[in-house]
N, C-alpha and C positions, 0 to 999 in steps of 0.2 A: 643309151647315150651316157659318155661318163664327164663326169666333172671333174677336172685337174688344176690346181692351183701352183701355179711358181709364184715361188716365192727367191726373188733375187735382186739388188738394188742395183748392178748393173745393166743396163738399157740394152746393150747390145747382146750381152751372156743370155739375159730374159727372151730378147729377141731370136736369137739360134736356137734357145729349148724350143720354146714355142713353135717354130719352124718345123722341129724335128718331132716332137708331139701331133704335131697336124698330120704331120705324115706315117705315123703311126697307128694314130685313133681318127680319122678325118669328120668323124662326126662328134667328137669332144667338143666341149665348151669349155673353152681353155680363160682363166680366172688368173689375176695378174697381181703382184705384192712389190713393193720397193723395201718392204720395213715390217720387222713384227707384229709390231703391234695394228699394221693394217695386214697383215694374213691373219691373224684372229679373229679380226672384225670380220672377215671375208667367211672364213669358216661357221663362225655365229650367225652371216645371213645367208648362205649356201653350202649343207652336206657336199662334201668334197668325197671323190675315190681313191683321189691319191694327190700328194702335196711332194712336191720338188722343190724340196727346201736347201740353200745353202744356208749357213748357221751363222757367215761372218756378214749379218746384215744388219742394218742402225736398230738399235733396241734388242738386238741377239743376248740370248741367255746362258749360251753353252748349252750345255747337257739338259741344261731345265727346262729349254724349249719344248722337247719332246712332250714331256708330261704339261706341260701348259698346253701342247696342242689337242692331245688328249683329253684333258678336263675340258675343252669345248664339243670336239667329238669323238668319241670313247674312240671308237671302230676304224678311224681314217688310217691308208697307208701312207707311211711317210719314206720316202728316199732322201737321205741327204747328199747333196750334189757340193762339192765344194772345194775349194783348193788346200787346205792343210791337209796336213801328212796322216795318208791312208792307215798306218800302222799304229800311229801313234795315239789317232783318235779315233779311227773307224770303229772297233771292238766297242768303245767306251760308249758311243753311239748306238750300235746294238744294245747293248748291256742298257742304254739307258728306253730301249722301246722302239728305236725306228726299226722299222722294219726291213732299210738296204744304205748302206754307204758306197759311194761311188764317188773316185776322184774328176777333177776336173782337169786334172794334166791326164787322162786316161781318155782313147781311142773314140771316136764316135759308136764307134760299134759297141764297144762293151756298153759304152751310157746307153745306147737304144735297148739291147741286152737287158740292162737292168731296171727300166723303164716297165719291157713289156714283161718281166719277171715277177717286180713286186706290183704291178698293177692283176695280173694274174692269178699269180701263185701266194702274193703276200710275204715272198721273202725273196733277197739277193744277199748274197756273199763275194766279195770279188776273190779270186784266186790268190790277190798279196794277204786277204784278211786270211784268209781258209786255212791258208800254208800256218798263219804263227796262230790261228786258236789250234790245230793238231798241234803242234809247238808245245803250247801252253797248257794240253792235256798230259803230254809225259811229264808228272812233276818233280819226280825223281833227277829226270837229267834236263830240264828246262833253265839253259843259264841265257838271258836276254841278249842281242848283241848290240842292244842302245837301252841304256838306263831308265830312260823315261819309258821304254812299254812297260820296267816294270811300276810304276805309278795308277794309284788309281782315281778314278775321277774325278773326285773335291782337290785331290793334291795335284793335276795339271789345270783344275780352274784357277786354285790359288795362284800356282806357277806363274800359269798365263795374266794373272792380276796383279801379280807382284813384279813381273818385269815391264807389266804397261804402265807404274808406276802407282799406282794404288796404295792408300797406304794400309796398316794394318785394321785400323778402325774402319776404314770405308768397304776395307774388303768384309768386315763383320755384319757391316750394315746392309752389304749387297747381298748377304748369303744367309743374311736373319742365324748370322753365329755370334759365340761371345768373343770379344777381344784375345782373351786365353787361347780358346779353340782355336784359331786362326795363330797366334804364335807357336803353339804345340805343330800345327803341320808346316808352318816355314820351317821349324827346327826338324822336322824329319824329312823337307824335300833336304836342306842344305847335308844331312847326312847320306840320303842316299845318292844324293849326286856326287858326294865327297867335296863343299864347296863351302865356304867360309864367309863370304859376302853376295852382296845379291849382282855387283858386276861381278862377279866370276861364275854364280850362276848364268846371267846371260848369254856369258861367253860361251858357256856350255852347252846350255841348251840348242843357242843360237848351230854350234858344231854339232850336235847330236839329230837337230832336224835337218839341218843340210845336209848330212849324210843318208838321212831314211828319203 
């Protein structure tokens, strides 16, 4: 019998996993999260076998999530389910320890797909990630066709902190860095994006995810 936790703060998205999980695993015991920091708690009183995590949930950490779910139990599989841009964060998501990203503008079939893959096997790749990591192993002729894949994780958390309006102190405080540190990477996003102020990054960013 396995234990599956979603973790997702909309009612109804929670309620369609769950639907489609039952029908997958019919003898699961399917474990229910609105919020971070209640899927931890949940993990802490029930070993889980795999957590259906979307990341944009109240008390969401980014990237940090992963290893915060980890330091409760080493072993869990995590899928991330969630609606931003597969490309842009899915890899960084790997890279940071889950074990499968999967979009939520992506087909029922591939989510069941990926479901009974990382519940299985312990790992998913979707087809858009697979294509840009081969991409991103010719390094020689690997030139991005959106600026931000090429960023790496602390510098699209920052990104994403700094155009939610955070300022730079808060952001140091959020990420246990110093004041300095956190200005040294706004000054290397504003370069690699080739961007002068933080509305013209928006504006960019804003163009660069709507295109992926």
């Amino acid at each position: 019998m396995k234990n599956i936790l979603i973790v997702e703060d909309y009612q109804i998205i929670r309620l369609a996993t769950k639907i489609l999980v039952q029908d997958l695993y019919r003898a699961a015991v399917i474990h229910e999260a609105a919020s971070f920091n209640a899927a931890l708690s949940e993990l802490a009183m029930q070993p889980q076998d795999l957590v259906i995590l979307d990341v944009q949930i109240p008390e969401g950490q980014g990237f940090e999530m992963i290893g915060a779910m980890r330091a409760v139990q080493k072993n869990v599989s995590i899928l991330v389910f969630s609606a931003i841009e597969e490309r842009i964060y899915g890899i960084h998501y790997l890279r940071s320890g889950a074990n499968g990203f999967v979009s939520k503008n992506t087909a029922t079939e591939e989510l069941r797909a990926a479901i009974l893959s990382v519940a299985e096997t312990g790992r998913y790749v979707s087809p858009r990630i697979k294509v840009e990591l081969l991409n991103q192993l010719d390094k020689h002729n690997y030139r991005p066709d959106n600026p931000l894949l090429d960023l790496s994780a602390r510098e699209i958390t920052i990104m994403d902190m700094l155009i939610d309006g955070f300022w730079i102190k808060e952001i140091a405080s959020k990420l246990d860095l110093t004041e300095s540190s956190v200005s040294t990477y706004k000054a290397r996003l504003f370069e690699k994006l080739q961007v002068a102020t933080l509305i013209e990054m928006f504006q960019k960013v804003r163009h660069y995810k709507d295109m992926d």
